[in-house]
C-alpha positions as CSV (number, residue, x, y, z in Angstrom):
1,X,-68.5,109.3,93.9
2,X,-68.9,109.9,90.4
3,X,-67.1,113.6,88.5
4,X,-68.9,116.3,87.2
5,X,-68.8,117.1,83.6
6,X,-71.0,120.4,83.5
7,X,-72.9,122.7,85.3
8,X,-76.1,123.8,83.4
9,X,-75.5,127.7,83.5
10,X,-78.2,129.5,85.6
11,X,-78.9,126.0,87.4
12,X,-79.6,125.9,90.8
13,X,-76.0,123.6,90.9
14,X,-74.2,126.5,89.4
15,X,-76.1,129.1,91.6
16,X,-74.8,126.7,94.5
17,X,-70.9,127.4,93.2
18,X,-70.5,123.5,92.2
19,X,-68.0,123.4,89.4
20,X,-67.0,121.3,86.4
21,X,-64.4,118.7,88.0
22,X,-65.9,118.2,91.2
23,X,-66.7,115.0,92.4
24,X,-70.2,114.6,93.8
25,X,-69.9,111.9,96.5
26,X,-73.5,112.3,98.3
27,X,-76.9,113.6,98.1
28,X,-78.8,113.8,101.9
29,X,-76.1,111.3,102.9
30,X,-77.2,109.0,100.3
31,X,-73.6,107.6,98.3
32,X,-74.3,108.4,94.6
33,X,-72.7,105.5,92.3
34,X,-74.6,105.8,89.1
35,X,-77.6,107.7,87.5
36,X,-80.6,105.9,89.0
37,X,-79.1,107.1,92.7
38,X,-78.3,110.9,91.5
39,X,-82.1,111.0,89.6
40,X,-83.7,109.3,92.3
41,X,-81.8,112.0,95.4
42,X,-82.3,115.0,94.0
43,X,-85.9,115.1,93.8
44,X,-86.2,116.0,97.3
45,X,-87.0,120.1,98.2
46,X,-84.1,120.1,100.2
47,X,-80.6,118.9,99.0
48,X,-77.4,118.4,101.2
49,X,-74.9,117.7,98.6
50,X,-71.4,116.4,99.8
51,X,-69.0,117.8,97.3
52,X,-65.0,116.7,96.6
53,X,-62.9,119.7,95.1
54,X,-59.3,118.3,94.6
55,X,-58.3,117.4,98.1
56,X,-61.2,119.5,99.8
57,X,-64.6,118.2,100.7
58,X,-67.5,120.9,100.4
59,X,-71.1,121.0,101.9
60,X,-73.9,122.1,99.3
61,X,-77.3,123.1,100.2
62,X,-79.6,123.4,97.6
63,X,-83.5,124.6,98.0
64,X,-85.8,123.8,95.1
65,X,-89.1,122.4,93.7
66,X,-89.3,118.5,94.5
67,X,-88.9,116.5,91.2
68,X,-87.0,119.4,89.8
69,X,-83.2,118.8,87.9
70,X,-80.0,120.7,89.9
71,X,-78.1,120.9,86.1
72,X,-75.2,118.8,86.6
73,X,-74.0,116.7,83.8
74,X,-71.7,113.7,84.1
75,X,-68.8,112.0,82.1
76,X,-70.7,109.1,81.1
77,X,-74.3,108.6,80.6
78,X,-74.4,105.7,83.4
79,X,-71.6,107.6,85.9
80,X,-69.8,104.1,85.4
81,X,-68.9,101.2,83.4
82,X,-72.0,99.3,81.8
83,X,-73.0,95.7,83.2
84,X,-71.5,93.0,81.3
85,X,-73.1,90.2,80.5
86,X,-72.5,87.2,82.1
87,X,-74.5,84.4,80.2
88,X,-73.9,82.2,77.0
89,X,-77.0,81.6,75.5
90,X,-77.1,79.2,72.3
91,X,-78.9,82.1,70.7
92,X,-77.0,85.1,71.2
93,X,-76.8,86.8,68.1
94,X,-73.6,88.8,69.0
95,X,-71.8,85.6,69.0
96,X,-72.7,85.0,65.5
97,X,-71.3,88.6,63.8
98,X,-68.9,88.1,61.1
99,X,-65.3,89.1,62.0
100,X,-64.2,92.5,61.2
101,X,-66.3,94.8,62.8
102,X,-66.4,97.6,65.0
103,X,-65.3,96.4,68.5
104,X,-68.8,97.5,69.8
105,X,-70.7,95.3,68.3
106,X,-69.3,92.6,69.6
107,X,-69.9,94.3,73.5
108,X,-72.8,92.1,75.4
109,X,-74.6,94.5,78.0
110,X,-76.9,93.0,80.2
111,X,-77.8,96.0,83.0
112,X,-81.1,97.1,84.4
113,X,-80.4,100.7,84.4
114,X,-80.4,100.1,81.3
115,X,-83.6,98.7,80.9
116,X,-85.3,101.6,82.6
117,X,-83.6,104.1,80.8
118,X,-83.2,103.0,77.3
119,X,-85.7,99.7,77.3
120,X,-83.1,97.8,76.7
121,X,-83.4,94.1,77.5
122,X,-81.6,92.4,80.4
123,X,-82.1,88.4,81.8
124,X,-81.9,89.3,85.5
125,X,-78.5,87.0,85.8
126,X,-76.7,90.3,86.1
127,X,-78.7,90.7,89.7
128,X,-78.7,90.3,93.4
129,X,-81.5,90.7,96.5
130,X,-79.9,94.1,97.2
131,X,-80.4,95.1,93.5
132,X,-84.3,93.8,93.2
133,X,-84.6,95.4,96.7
134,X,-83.1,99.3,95.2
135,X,-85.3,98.7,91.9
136,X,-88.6,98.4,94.3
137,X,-87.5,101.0,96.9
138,X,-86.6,103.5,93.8
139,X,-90.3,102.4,91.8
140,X,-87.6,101.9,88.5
141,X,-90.6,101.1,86.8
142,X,-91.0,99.5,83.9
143,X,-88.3,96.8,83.7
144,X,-87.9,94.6,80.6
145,X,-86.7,91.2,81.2
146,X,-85.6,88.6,78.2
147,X,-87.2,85.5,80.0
148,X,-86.8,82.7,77.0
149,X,-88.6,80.2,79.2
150,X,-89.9,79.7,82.8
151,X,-88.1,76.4,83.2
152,X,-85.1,76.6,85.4
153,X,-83.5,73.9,84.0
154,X,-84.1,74.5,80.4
155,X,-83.0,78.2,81.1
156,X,-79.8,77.1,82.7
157,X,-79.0,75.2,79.3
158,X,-80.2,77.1,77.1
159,X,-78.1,80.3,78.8
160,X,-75.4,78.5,79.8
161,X,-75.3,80.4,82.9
162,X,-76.1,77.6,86.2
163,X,-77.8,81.0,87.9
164,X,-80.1,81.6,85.0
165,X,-82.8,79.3,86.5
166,X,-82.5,80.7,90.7
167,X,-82.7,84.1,89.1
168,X,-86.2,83.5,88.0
169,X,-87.6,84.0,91.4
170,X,-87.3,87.7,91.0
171,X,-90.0,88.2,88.2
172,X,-92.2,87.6,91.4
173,X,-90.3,90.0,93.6
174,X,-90.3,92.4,91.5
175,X,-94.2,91.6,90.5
176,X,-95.0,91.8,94.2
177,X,-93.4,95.1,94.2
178,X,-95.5,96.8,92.2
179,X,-93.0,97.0,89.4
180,X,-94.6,96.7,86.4
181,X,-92.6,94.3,83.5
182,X,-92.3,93.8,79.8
183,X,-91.2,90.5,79.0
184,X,-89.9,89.0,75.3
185,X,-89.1,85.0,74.7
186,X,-86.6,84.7,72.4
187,X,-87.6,81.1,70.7
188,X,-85.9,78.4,69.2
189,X,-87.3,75.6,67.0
190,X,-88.0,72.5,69.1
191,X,-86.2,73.8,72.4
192,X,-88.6,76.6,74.5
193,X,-92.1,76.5,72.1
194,X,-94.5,73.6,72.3
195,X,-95.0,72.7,75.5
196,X,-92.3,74.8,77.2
197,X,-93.9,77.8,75.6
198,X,-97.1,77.4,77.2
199,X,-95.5,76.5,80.1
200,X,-94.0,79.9,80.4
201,X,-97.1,81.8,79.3
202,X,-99.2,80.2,81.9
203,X,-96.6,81.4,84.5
204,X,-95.6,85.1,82.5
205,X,-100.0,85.7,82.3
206,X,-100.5,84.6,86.4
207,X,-98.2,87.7,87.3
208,X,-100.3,91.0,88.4
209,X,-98.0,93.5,86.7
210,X,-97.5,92.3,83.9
211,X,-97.7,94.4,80.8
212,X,-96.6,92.5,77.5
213,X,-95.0,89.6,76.6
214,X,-93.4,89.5,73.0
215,X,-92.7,85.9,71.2
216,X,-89.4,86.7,69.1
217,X,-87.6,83.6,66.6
218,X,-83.9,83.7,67.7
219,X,-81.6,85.0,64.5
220,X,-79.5,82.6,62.5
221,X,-76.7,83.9,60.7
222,X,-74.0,81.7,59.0
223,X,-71.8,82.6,60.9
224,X,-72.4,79.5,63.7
225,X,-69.1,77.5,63.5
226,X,-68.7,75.8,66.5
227,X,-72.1,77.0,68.1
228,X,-74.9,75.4,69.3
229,X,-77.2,74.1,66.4
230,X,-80.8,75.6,65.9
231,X,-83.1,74.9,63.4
232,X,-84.7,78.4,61.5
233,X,-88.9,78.4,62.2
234,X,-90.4,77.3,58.7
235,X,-94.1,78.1,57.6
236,X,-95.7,75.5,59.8
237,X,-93.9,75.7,62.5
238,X,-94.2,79.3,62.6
239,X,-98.3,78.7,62.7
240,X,-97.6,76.9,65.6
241,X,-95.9,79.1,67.3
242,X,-98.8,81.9,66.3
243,X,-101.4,80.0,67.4
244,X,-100.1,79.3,71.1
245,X,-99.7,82.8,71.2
246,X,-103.4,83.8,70.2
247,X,-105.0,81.5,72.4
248,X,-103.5,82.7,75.5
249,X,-104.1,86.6,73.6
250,X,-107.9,85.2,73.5
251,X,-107.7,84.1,77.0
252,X,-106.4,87.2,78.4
253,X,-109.0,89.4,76.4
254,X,-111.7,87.9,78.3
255,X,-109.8,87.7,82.1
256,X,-107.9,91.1,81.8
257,X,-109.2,92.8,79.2
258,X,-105.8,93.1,77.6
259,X,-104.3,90.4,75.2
260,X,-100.8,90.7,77.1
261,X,-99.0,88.1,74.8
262,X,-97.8,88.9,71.1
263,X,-95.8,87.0,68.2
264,X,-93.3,89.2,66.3
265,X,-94.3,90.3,62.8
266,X,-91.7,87.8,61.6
267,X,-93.7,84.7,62.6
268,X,-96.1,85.9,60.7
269,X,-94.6,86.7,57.6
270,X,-92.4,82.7,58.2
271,X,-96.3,81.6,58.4
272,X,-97.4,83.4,55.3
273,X,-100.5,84.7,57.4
274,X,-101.6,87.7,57.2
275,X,-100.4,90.8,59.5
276,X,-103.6,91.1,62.4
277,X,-105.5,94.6,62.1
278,X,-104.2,97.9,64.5
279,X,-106.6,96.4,67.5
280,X,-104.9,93.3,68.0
281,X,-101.5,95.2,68.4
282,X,-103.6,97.8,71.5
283,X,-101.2,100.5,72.4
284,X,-98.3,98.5,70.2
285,X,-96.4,97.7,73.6
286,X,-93.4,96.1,72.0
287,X,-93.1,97.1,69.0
288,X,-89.5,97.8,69.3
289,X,-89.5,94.2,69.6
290,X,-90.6,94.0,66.5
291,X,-94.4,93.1,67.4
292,X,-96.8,95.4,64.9
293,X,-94.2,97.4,63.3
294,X,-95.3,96.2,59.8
295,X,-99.0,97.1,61.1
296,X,-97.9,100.7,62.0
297,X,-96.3,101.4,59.8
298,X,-99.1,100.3,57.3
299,X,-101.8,102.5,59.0
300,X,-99.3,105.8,58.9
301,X,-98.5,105.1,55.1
302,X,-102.1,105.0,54.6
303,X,-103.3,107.8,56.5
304,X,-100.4,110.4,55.1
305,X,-101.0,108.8,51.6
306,X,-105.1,110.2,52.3
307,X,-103.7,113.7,53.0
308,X,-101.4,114.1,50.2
309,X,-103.3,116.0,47.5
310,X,-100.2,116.0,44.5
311,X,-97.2,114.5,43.5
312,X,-94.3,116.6,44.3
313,X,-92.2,114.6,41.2
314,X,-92.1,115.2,37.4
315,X,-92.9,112.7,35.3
316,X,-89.4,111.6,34.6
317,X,-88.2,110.2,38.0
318,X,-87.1,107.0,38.8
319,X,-87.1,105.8,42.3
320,X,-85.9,102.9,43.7
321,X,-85.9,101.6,47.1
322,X,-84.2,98.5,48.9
323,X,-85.6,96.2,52.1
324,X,-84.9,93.1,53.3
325,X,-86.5,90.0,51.8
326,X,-89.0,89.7,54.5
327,X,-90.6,93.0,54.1
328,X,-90.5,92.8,50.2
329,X,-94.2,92.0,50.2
330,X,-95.1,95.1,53.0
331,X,-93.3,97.9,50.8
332,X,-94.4,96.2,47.5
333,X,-98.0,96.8,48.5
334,X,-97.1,100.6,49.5
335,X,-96.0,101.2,46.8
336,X,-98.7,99.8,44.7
337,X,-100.9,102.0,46.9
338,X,-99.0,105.3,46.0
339,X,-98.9,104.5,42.0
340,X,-102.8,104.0,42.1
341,X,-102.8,107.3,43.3
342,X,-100.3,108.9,41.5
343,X,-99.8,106.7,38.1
344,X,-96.6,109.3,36.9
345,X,-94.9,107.5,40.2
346,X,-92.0,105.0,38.3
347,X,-91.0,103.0,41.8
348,X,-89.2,100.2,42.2
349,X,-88.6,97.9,45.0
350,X,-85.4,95.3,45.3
351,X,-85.5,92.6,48.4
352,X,-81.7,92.6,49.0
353,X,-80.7,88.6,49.9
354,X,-78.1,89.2,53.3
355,X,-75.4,87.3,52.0
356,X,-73.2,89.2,54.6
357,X,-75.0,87.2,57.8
358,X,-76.5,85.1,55.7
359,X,-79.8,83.8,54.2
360,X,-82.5,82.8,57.0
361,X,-81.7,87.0,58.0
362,X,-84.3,89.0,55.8
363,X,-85.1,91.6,58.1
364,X,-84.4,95.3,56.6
365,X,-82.4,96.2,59.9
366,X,-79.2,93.9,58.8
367,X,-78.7,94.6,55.7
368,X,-75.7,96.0,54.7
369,X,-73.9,98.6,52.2
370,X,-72.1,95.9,50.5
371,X,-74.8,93.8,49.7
372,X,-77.1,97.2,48.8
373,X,-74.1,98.0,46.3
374,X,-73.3,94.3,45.1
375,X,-76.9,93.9,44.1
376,X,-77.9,97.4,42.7
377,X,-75.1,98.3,40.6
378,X,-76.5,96.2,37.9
379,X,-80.4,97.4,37.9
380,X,-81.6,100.2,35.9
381,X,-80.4,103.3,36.9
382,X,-83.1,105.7,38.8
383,X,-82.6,109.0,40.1
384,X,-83.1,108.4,43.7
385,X,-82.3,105.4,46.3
386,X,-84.5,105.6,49.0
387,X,-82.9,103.5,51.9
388,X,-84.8,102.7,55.3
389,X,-83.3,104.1,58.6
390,X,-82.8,100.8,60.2
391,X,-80.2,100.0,58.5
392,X,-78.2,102.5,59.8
393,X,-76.0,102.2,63.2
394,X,-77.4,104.5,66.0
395,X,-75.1,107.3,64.9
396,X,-76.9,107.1,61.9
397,X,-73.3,107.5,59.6
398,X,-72.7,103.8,58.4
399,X,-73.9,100.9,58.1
400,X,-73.6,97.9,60.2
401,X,-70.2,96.5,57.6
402,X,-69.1,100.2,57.7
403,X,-70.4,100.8,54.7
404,X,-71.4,105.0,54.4
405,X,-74.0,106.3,52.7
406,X,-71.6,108.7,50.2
407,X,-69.7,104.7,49.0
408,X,-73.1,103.8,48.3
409,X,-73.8,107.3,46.4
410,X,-70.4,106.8,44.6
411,X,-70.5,103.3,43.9
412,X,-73.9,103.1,42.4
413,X,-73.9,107.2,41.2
414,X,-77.0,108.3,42.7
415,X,-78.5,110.5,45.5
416,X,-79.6,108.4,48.4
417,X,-82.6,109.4,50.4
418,X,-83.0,107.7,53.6
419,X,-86.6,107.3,55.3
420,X,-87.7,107.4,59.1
421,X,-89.3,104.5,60.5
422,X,-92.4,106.4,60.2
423,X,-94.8,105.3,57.2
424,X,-96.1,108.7,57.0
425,X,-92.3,109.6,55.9
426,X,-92.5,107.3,53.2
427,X,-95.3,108.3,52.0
428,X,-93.5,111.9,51.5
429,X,-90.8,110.6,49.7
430,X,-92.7,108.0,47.7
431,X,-94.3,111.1,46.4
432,X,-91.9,113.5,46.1
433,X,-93.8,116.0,49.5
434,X,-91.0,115.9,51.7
435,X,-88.4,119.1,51.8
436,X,-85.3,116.3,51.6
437,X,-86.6,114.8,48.2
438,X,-88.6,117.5,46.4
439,X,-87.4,117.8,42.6
């Protein structure tokens, strides 16, 4: 039984006389207890809705087009409290924020409704039959599952959870099912590559449904006291770890037709190989993962950077734009590529070192205000800061140290631009084309 927030006006809800502070409690004597029942019910032609009003319980018949929405909107996005996680891994990255931030950073979700709706990530300890048997019967199709390694024992140590390595057998239920996964190993020097890594791609490839299966490098920070001790990948050991990955990619071109298996962009740039053209990344499966995002985002810079016929700047202006050290060389060559174009571009590019989690973190997405401000103040002054989206929190207003984008404008005295994720947005206000930057 979950409460009602809203009722979409004109809705065929509201047409039905449900209210605002009703309690839905069924749907064709199905018991609604979170979003995946209510959106899987209602897609039926005919609804029998049980209703609670205060002490009073209502009957609702609703007549519409299968698939189609009632209007009803709920308190919470989930219609309950989100899954906890109940693992320790010797990786988790949460467990190695500094103190002092918000309290929901520190918050460890682990829910496959989650996964579904949002692609979020979850390790399958959070699970039981009846919940593999409602993801199948409900086709909650595709689920991503963080895997680390298909070695119950190893898994059980390396999540610290003595379920993590029986839970395992439900990447074949749900295989069987027809459920179609996304998979990502998070690896650790010397622990879950080598061996254990193709040990868990032979097993991850076998699986009918399977649709990707992303190779990440667990995050160090310094902020470890106390946990488990992991080496950072270094250029040779990153090759490794690339090469694995490519000869099963190889193998799976020639048997599926699809190269299935993928090392982040970060092994790459540990490696100091070069980032693989647009066709090795196919449709980019997991590049929220991290897996061809530098590629992308190469390949829209370019293509806007054709397309754009002048520069939308005066001679005069001085841009400057931050990253994170392991990206330096990606937006250096950007850049390079807009001032061949355009030689009145002045741009400058500063790698910030994240002192705030510490050194071995170089990608863009942790760095913080207080390292943007500690390390700019004393460059040459420009006229614009151009400042990568990634860095911001989801609400897009700070920072991850809390940091807001008007402290940065005050401390440093200068406008701050931020850029989408998209290279083509870049390349606008590299070049002075977008509305947000124009001078």
């Amino acid at each position: 039984m979950v409460e009602i927030l809203s009722v979409e006006i004109g809705s065929y809800a509201e047409k039905a006389g449900i209210k605002a502070g009703d309690k839905l409690v069924s749907v064709n004597e199905k018991e609604i207890s979170d979003v995946l029942d209510y959106r899987f019910y209602i897609t039926d032609k005919k609804l029998i809705l049980i209703i609670k009003r205060k002490d009073e319980e209502l009957i609702v018949q609703i007549k519409k087009p299968e698939y189609e929405d009632i209007g009803l909107s709920f308190s919470s996005y989930l219609m309950d409290e989100k899954k906890r996680c109940k693992n320790n891994c010797i990786f988790c990255f949460i467990d190695q924020n500094p103190e002092g931030m918000r309290e929901s950073i520190y918050f460890k979700d682990d829910d496959e409704r989650l996964s579904f709706l949002q692609g979020n990530y979850v390790t399958l300890t959070n699970l039981n039959d009846k919940d593999i048997a409602r993801i199948i019967e409900m086709r909650i199709s595709p689920v991503n599952i963080s895997v680390h390694t298909t070695n119950p024992e190893l898994r059980v140590k390396m999540m610290r959870n003595r379920h993590a390595g029986e839970c395992l057998k439900y990447l074949k239920q749900l295989d069987e099912g027809g459920i179609a996964l996304n998979t990502q190993i998070v690896l650790c020097k010397g622990i879950n590559d080598g061996e254990e890594l193709v040990r868990s791609l032979e097993y991850l490839t076998s699986l009918n449904n399977i649709q990707s299966i992303a190779a990440v490098p667990c995050g160090i920070t310094t902020h470890r006291k106390g946990l488990y001790n992991i080496e950072p990948y270094d250029r040779k050991t990153a090759a490794s770890v690339i090469d694995i990955i490519d000869n099963f990619g190889e193998k799976c071109l020639k048997e599926k037709d699809i190269r299935l298996v993928y090392a982040a962009d970060e092994f790459f740039l540990k490696a100091e190989r070069a980032i693989p053209p647009e066709k090795y990344y196919e449709d980019y499966p997991q590049i929220e993962n991290g897996v061809g995002m530098l590629r992308s985002h190469y390949e829209e810079f370019f293509y806007s950077l054709e397309k754009i016929e002048k520069c939308g700047y005066n001679n005069s202006i001085v841009i400057n734009i931050v990253t994170g050290e392991a990206a330096y060389s990606h937006i250096t060559s950007l850049v390079a590529l807009a001032c061949k174009k355009f030689p009145m571009l002045n741009i400058r590019v500063k790698a910030i070192k994240n002192n705030f989690f510490g050194g071995h973190i170089t990608v863009s997405g942790l760095v913080v205000g207080s390292d943007i401000i500690a390390q700019m103040k004393d460059e040459e002054k420009c006229d614009v800061l151009l400042i990568p989206c990634n860095m911001l929190r989801h609400d897009r207003d700070l920072l991850l140290d809390n940091t807001s984008i008007e402290d940065i404008e005050k401390a440093l005295s200068v406008k701050v631009v931020i850029v989408e994720k998209d290279g083509a947005d870049l390349a606008e206000k590299l070049t002075g084309n977008s509305p947000n930057n124009k001078e």
